[in-house]
Structures are given as structure tokens and as C-alpha cells.
GUFI-130417 format. One record per residue: residue number from 1; residue in one letter; x, z, y of N, C-alpha, C in turn. Coordinates in nm, 3 decimals. Example, Ala and Ser with C-alpha at 12.3 -4.5 7.8 and 13.67 -1.06 7.14 Angstrom:
BEGIN
NODE   nr  rest      nxx      nzz      nyy     caxx     cazz     cayy      cxx      czz      cyy
NODE    1     A    1.319    0.780   -0.569    1.230    0.780   -0.450    1.320    0.780   -0.330
NODE    2     S    1.285    0.708   -0.225    1.367    0.714   -0.106    1.290    0.787    0.003
END
This chain:
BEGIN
NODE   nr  rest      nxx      nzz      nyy     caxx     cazz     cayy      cxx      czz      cyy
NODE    1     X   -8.385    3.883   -1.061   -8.460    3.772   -1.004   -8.589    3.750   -1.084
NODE    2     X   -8.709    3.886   -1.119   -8.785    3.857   -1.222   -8.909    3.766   -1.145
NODE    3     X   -8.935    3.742   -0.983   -8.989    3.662   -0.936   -8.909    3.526   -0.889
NODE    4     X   -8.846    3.492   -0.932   -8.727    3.322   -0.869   -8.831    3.260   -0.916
NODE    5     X   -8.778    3.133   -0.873   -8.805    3.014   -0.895   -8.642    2.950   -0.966
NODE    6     X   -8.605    2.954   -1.038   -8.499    2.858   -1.069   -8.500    2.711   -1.161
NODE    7     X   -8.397    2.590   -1.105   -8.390    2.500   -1.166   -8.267    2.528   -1.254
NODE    8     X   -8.202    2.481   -1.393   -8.108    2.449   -1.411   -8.073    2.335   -1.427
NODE    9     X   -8.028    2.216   -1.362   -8.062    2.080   -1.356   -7.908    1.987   -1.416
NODE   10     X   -7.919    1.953   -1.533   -7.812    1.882   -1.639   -7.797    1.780   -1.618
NODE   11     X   -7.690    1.666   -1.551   -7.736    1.547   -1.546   -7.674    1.491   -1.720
NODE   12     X   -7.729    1.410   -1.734   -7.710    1.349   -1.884   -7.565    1.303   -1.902
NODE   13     X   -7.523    1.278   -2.046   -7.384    1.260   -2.110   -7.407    1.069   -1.996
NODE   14     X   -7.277    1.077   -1.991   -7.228    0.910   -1.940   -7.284    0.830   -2.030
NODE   15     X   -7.311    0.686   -2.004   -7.361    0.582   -2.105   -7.246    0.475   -2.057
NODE   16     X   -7.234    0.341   -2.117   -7.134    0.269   -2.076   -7.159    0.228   -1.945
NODE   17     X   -7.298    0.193   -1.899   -7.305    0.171   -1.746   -7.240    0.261   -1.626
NODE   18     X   -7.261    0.384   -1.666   -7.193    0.468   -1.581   -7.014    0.451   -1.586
NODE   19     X   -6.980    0.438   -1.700   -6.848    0.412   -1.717   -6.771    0.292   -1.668
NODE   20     X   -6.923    0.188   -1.629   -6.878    0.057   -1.570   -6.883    0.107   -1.424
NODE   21     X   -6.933    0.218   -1.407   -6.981    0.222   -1.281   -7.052    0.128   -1.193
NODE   22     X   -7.173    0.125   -1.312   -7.286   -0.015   -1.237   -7.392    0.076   -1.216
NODE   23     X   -7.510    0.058   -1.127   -7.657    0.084   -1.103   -7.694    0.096   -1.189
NODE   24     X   -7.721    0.186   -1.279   -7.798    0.188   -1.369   -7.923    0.302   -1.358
NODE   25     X   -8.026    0.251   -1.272   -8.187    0.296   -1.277   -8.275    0.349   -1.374
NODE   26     X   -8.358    0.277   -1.362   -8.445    0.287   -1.501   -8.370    0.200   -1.644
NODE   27     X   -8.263    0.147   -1.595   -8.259    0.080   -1.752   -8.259    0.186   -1.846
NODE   28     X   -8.296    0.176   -1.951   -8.282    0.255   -2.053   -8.186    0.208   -2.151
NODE   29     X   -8.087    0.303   -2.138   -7.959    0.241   -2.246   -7.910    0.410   -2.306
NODE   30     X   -7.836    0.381   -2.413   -7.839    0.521   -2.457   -7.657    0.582   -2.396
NODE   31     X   -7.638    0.726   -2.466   -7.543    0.796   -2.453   -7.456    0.726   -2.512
NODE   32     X   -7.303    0.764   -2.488   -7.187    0.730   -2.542   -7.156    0.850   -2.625
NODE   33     X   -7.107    0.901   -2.736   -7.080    1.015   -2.796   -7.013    1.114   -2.659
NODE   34     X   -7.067    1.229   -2.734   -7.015    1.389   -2.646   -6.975    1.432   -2.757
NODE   35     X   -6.926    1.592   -2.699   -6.879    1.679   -2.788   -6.954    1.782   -2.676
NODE   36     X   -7.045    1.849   -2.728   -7.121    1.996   -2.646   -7.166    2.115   -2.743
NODE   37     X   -7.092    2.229   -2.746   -7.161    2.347   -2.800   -7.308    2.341   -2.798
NODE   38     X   -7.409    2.353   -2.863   -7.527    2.299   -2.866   -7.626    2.511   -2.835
NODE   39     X   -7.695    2.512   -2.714   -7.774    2.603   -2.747   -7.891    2.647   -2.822
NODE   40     X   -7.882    2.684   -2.916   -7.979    2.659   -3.014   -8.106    2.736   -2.970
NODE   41     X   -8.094    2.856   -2.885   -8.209    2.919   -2.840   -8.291    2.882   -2.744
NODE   42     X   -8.247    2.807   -2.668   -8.372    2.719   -2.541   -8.482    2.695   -2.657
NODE   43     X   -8.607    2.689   -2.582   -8.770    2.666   -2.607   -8.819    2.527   -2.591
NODE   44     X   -8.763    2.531   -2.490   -8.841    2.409   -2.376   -8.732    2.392   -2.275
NODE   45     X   -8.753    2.226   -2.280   -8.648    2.185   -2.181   -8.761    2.027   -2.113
NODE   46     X   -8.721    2.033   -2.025   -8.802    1.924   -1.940   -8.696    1.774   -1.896
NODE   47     X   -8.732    1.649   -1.857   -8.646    1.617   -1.800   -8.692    1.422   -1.813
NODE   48     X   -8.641    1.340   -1.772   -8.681    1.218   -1.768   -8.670    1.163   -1.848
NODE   49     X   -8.774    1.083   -1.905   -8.809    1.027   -2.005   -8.720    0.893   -2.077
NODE   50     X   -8.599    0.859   -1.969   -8.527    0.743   -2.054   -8.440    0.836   -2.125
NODE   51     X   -8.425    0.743   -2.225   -8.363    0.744   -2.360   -8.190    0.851   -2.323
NODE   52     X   -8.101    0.789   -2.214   -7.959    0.901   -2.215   -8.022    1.026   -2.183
NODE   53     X   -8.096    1.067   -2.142   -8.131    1.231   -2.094   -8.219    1.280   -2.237
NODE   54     X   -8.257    1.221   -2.278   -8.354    1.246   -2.411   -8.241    1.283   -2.532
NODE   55     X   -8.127    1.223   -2.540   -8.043    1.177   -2.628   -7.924    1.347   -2.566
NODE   56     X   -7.914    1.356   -2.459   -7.843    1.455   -2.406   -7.857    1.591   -2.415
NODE   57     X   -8.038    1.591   -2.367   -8.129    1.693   -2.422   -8.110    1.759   -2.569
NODE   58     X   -8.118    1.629   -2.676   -8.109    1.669   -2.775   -7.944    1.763   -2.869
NODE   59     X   -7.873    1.675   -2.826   -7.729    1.711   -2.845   -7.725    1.899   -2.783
NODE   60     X   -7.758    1.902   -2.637   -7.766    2.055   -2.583   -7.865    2.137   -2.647
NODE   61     X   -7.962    2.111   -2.695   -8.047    2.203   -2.746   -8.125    2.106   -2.853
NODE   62     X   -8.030    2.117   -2.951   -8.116    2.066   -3.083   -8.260    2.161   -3.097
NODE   63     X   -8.336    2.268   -3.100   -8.406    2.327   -3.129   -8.505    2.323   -3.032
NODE   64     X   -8.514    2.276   -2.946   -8.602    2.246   -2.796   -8.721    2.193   -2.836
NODE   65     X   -8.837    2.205   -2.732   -8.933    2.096   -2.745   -8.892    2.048   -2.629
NODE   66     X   -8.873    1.891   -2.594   -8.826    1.840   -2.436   -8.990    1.779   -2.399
NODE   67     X   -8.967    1.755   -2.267   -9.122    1.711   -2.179   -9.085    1.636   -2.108
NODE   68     X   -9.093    1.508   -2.182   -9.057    1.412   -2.085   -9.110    1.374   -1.975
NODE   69     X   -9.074    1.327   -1.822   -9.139    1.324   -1.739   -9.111    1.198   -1.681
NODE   70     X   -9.165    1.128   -1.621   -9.087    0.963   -1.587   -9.072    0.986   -1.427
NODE   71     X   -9.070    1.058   -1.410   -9.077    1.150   -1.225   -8.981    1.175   -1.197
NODE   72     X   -8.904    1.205   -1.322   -8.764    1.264   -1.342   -8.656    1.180   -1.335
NODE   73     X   -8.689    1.061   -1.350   -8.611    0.966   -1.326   -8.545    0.881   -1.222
NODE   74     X   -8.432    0.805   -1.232   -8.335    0.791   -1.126   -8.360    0.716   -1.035
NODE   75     X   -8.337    0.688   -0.941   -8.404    0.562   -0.839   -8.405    0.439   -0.938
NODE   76     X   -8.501    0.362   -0.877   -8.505    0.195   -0.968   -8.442    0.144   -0.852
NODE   77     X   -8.337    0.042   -0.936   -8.202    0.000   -0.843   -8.247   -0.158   -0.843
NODE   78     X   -8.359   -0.175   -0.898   -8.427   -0.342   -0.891   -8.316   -0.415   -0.904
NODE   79     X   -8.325   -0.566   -0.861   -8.225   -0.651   -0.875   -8.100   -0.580   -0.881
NODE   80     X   -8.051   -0.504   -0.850   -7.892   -0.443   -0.832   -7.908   -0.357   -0.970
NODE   81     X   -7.990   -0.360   -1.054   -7.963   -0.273   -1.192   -7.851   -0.359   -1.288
NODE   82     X   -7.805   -0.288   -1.314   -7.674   -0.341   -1.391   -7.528   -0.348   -1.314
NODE   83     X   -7.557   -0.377   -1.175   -7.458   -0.455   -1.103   -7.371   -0.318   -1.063
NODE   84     X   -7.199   -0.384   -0.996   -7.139   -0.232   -0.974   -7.114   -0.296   -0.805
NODE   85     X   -7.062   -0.193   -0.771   -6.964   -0.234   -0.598   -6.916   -0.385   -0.569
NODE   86     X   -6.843   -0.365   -0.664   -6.751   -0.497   -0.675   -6.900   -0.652   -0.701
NODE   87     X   -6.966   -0.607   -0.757   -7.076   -0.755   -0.783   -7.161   -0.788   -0.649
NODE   88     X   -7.149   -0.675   -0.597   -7.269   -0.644   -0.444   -7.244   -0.639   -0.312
NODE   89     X   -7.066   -0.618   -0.305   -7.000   -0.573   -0.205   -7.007   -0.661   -0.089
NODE   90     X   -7.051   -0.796   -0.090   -7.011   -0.927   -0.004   -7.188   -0.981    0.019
NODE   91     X   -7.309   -0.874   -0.052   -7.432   -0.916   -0.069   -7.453   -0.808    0.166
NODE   92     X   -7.521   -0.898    0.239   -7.510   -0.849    0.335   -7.616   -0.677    0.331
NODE   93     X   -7.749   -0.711    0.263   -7.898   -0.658    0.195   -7.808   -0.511    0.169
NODE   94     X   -7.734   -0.536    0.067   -7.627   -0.431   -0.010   -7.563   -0.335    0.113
NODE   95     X   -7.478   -0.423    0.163   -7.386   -0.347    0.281   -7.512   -0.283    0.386
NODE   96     X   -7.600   -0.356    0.415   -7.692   -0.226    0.542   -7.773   -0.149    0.407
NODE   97     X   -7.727   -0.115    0.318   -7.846   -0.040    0.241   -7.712    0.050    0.198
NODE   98     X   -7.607    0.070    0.204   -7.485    0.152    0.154   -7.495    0.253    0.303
NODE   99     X   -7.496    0.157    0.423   -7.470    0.234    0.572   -7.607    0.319    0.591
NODE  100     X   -7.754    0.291    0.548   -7.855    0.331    0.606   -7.966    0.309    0.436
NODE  101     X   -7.914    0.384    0.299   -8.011    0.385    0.218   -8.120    0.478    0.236
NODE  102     X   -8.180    0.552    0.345   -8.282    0.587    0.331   -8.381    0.520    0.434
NODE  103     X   -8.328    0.427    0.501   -8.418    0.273    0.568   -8.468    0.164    0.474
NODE  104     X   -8.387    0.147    0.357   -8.416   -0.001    0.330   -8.413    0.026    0.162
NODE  105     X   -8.440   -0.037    0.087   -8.435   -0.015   -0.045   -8.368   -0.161   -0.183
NODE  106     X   -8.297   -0.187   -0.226   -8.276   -0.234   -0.345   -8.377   -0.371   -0.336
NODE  107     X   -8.384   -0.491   -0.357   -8.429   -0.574   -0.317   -8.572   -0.554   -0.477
NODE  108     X   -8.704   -0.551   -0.530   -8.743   -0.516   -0.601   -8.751   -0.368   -0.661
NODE  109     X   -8.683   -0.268   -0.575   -8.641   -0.170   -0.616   -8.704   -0.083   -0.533
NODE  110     X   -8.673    0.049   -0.530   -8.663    0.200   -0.495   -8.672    0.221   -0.366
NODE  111     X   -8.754    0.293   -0.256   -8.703    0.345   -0.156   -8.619    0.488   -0.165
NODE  112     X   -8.553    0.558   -0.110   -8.527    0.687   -0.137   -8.634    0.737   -0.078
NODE  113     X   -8.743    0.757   -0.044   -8.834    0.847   -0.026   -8.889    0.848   -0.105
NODE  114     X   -8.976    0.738   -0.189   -9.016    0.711   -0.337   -8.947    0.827   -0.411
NODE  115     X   -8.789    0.861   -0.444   -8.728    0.868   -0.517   -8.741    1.076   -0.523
NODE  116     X   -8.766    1.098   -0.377   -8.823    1.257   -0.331   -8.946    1.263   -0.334
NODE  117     X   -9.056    1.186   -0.383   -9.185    1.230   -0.364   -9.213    1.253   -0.537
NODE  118     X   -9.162    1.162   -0.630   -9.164    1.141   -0.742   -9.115    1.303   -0.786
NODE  119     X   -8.971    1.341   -0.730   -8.923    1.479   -0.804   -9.038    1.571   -0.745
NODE  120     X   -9.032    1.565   -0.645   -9.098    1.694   -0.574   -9.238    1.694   -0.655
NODE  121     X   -9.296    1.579   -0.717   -9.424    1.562   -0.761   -9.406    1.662   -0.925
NODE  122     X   -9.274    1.586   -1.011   -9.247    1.655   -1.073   -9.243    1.798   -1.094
NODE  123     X   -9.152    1.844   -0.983   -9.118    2.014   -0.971   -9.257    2.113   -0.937
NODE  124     X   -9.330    2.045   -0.892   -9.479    2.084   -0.845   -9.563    2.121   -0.983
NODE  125     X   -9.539    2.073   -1.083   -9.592    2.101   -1.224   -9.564    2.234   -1.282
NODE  126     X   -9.438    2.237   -1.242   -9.426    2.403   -1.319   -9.455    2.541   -1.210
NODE  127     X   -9.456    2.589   -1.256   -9.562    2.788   -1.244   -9.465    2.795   -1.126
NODE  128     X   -9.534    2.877   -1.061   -9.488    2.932   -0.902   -9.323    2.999   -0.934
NODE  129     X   -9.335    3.097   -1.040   -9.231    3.141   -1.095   -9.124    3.072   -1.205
NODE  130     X   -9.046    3.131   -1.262   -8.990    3.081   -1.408   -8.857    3.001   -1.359
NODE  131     X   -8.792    2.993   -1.511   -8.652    2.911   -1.526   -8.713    2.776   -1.578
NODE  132     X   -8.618    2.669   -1.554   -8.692    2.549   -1.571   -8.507    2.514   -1.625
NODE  133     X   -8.523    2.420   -1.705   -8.386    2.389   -1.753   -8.411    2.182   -1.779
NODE  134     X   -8.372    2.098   -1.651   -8.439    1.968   -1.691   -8.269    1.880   -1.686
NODE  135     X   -8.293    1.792   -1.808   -8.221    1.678   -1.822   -8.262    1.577   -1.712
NODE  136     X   -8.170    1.521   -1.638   -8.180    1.404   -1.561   -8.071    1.352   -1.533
NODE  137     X   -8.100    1.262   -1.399   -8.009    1.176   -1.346   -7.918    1.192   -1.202
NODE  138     X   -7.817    1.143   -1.172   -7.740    1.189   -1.061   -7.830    1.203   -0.932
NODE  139     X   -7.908    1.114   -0.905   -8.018    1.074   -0.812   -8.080    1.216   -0.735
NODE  140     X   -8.148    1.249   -0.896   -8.261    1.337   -0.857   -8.234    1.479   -0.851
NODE  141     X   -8.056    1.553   -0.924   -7.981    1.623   -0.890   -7.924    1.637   -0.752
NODE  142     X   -7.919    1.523   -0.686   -7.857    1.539   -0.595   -7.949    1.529   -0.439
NODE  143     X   -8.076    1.522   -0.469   -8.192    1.554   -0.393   -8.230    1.687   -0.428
NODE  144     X   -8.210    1.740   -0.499   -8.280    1.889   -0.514   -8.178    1.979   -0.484
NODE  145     X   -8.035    1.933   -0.524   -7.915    2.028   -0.423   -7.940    2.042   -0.274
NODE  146     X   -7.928    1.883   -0.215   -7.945    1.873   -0.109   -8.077    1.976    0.006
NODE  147     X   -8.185    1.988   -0.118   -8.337    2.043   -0.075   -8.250    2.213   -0.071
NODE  148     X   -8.157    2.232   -0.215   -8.180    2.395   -0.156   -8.029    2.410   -0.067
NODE  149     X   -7.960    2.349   -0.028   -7.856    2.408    0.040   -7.849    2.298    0.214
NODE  150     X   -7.960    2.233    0.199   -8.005    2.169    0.369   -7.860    2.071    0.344
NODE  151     X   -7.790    2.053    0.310   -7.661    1.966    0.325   -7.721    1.786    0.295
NODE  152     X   -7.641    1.674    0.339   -7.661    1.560    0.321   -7.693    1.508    0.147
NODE  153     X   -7.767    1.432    0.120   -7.795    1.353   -0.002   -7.613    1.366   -0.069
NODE  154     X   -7.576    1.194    0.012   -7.448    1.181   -0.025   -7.339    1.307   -0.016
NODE  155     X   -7.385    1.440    0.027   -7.247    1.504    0.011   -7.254    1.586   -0.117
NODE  156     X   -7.355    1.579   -0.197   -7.396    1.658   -0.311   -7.310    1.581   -0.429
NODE  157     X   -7.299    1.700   -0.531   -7.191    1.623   -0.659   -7.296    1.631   -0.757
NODE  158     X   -7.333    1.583   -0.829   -7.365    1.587   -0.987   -7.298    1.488   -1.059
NODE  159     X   -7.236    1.587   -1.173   -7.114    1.539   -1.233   -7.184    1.509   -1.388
NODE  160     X   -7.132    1.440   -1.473   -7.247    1.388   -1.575   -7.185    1.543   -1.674
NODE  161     X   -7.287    1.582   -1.743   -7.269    1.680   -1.872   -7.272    1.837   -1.738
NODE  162     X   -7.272    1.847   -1.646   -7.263    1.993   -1.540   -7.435    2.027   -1.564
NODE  163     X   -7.389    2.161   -1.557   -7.498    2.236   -1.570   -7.502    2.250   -1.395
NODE  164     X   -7.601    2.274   -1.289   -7.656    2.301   -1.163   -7.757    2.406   -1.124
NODE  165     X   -7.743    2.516   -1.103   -7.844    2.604   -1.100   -7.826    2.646   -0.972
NODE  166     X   -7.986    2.657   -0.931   -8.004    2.693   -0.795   -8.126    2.780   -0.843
NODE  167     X   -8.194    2.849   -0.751   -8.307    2.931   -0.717   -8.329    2.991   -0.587
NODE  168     X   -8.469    2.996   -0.592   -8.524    3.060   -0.436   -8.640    3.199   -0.536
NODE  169     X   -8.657    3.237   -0.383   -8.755    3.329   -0.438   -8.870    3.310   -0.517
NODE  170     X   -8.896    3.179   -0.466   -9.070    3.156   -0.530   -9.075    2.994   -0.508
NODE  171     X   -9.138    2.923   -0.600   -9.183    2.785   -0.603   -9.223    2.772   -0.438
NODE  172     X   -9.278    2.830   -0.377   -9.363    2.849   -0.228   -9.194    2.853   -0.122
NODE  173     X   -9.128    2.861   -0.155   -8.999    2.843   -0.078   -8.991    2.784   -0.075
NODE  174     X   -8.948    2.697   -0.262   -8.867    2.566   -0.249   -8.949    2.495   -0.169
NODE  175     X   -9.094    2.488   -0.176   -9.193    2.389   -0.110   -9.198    2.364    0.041
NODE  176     X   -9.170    2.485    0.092   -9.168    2.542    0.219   -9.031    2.479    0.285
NODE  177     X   -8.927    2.461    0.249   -8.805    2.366    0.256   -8.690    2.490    0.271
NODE  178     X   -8.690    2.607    0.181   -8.638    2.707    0.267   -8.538    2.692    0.129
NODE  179     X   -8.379    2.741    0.216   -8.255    2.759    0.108   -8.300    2.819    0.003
NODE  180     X   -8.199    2.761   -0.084   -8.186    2.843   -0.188   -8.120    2.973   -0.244
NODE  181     X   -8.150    3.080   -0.306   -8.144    3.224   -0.244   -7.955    3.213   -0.346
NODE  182     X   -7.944    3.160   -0.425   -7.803    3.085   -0.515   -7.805    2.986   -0.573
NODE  183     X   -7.699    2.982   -0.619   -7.599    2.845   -0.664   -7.492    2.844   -0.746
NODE  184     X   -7.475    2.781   -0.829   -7.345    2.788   -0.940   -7.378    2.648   -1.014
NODE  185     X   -7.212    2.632   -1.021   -7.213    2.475   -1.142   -7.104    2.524   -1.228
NODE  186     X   -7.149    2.453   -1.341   -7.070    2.451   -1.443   -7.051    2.359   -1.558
NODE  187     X   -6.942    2.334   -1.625   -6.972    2.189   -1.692   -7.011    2.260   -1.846
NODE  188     X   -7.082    2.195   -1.863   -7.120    2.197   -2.032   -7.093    2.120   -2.167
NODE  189     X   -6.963    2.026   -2.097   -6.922    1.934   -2.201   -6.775    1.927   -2.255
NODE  190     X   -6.736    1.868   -2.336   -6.582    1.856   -2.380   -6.496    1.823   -2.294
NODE  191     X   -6.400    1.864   -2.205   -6.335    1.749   -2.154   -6.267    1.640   -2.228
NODE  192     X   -6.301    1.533   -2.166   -6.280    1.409   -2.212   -6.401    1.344   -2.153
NODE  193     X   -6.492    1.444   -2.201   -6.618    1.359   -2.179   -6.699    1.344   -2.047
NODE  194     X   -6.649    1.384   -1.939   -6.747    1.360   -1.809   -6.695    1.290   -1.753
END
């Protein structure tokens, strides 16, 4: 594949929000301890600029230079940041935005189209060719699955600490909206920890 385009796309170690299973957006809150074999040979690693993917980044490839990108980052969940199911479930705003989130957005918050123009703006930065290896968030993993295998947003997994690799032939594919030429996941963390 010496012409691909590939992503390898990491979503970051869990933080306690995720463990509360609340919205957690842009807050910036850090990692909960991991346990990850660390690759010491990566160069360059890319990926969103809050603090758990920075912190995740570092743990996977102590030896990296990372590039932070704020593009890279997860939908802003506005008023609903912090909050889980259970705090929102009886909010009416909430319930037509669970049935139809790419109509309506987070009250102060995010549209999901916002949330695809931002990555795609991102992914547009790097060379027609090349491996790209970026720390992020479930969000923006699960829009760029969705981009190379045509399947729904919600039916995509990104699992926290999984490695995600896809590729097409050429940056001019992915752009073009055309599948991705493969696919493989794999986790990169201790169990215990995802």
C-alpha cells in the first residue's frame, strides 16, 4: 500500500466521565491510569488537543512529537456536558435529539455536521498519501468509520484504548466519499482498562 492513504485512529484511555457515562465534550478532564505497552518508535502522532488524548498519546508513544489539533475534538455537548442518560432522559430537547441528532443539536452546543466539517477540515491537512496515527474521541472515530465503510454514525464502535485502521487508495478517495480499500481493530490496552 506504498500509495494509501491510512488513518490509525486511537480513541483515548477512559477518564471518570466516561466511566460515569456522562457527555463529556470539550471538557477537559484528564485520564484515569492505564496499563499500555508503550511504542517507542512512532515520530509523530496527531490528535485533539484536550488534555485525555494528550495524556493517552503520551502513555502510547512516550517518544512522539504529538500535533495537537482542536478539529480533532469531540462534539461540544453544551449544556448537556457533564450530564449522563439518566440526568436528560425526561428533558423533551434531549429525547428528539437522541431520535433525530443530526437535525437538532445540544442546547449551546454542537450540530453533528459542525462535528464532520471540523474532522474532515482536520484530515484535509495531511499529504495526499501517508500513515497518520491520531489520538481522539469516540465522536470523531466514529464519523470517519462511518465515511470509510458507508454504514450509519450510530452503528460504528470506538472502544476507548482500540487502535482503528482504515485506508483507501489516496487522500482523493477518502474525499471523494469512496470505501475504504481495509479495516482492522484492535485494542491496545490492559484489560481492565477499556
Amino acid at each position: 500500500m506504498g500509495h494509501a492513504f491510512i488513518l490509525r485512529l486511537i480513541r483515548h484511555a477512559p477518564t471518570a466521565g466516561n466511566v460515569r457515562k456522562a457527555y463529556i465534550g470539550w471538557t477537559d478532564e484528564p485520564v484515569l491510569p492505564f496499563t499500555v505497552q508503550p511504542d517507542e518508535s512512532k515520530q509523530v502522532v496527531w490528535g485533539s488537543d484536550l488534555l485525555r488524548c494528550r495524556q493517552t498519546a503520551q502513555g502510547f508513544f512516550p517518544n512522539a512529537k504529538y500535533i495537537a489539533d482542536s478539529d480533532f475534538r469531540e462534539l461540544h455537548f453544551g449544556d448537556w456536558e457533564k450530564m449522563t442518560y439518566n440526568d436528560l432522559e425526561m428533558d423533551a430537547h434531549y429525547r428528539s435529539w437522541i431520535d433525530d441528532p443530526k437535525k437538532l443539536a445540544p442546547p449551546n452546543g454542537e450540530y453533528f455536521q459542525q462535528l464532520a466539517w471540523r474532522i474532515d477540515a482536520a484530515v484535509e491537512r495531511f499529504s495526499e498519501t501517508g500513515d497518520f496515527t491520531v489520538v481522539t474521541h469516540g465522536g470523531p472515530i466514529r464519523y470517519l468509520l462511518s465515511r470509510a465503510n458507508g454504514q450509519p454514525f450510530f452503528s460504528q464502535q470506538a472502544v476507548h484504548g482500540h487502535c482503528y485502521t482504515i485506508a483507501w487508495t489516496s487522500k482523493s478517495a477518502y474525499k471523494e466519499g469512496q470505501r475504504c480499500i481495509s479495516y482492522s481493530a484492535e485494542p491496545l490496552m490492559a484489560n481492565g482498562n477499556t
